[in-house]
N, C-alpha and C positions, 0 to 999 in steps of 0.2 A: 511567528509563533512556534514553530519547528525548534529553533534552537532552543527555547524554551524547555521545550521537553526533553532536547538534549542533556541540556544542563543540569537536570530533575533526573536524570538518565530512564528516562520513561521510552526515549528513543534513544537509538545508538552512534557512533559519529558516521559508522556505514549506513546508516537509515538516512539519519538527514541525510546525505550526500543520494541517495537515491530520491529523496523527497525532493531537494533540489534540482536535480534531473528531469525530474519528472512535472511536480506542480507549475499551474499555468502554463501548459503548453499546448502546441496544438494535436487535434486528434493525431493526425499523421508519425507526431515527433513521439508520441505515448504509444502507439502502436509499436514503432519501432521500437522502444526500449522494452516495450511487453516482450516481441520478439525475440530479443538478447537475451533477455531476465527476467522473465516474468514470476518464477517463480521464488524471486525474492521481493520482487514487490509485491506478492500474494501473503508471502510469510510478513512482514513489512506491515502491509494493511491489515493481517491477523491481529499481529502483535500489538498495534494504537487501538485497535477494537476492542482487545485484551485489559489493555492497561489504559485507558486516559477514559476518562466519563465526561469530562467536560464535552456541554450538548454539541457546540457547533463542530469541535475536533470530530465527534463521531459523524455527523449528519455530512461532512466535507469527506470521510472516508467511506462514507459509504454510497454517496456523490458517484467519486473516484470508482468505485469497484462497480454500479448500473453500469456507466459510462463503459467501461470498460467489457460489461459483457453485452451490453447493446452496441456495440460496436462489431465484435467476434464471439459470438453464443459460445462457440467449441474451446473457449479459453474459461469456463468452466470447471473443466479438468483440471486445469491447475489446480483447485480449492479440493483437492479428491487426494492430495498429499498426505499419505500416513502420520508424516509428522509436524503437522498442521495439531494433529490430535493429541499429540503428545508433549506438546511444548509447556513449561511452567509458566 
């Protein structure tokens, strides 16, 4: 469903390629990539929360981001990005 949105340009070809990276993996291999970059997969998970309404894309991204602070509380911060706020 990702290239979907690709192709809609709802997501970008660097998005999917993070999407991909990252969906269905294990916690361990998502940590890691949090690690590296997390705060593009913050911006990433903004942006599809932003723009796509279809129910299950949000409920699967928002899946994604518990997961991911039930996992590391202090990765939080992340979402504390000023320009988080300011994005169109």
């Amino acid at each position: 469903p990702w290239e979907t949105y690709m192709n809609t340009k709802l997501v970008s070809a660097k998005g999917l390629q993070l999407l991909r990276r990252y969906d269905k993996k294990s916690e361990s291999a998502r940590a890691q990539l949090l690690d590296e970059d997390g705060p593009a997969y913050v911006h990433l998970f903004v942006s599809i929360l932003r723009d796509i309404f279809k129910e299950e894309t949000v409920e699967y991204v928002l899946a994604l981001i518990y997961e991911m602070l039930s996992a590391n509380p202090t990765r939080a911060r992340l979402f504390h990005d000023e320009s988080l706020a300011h994005e169109d």
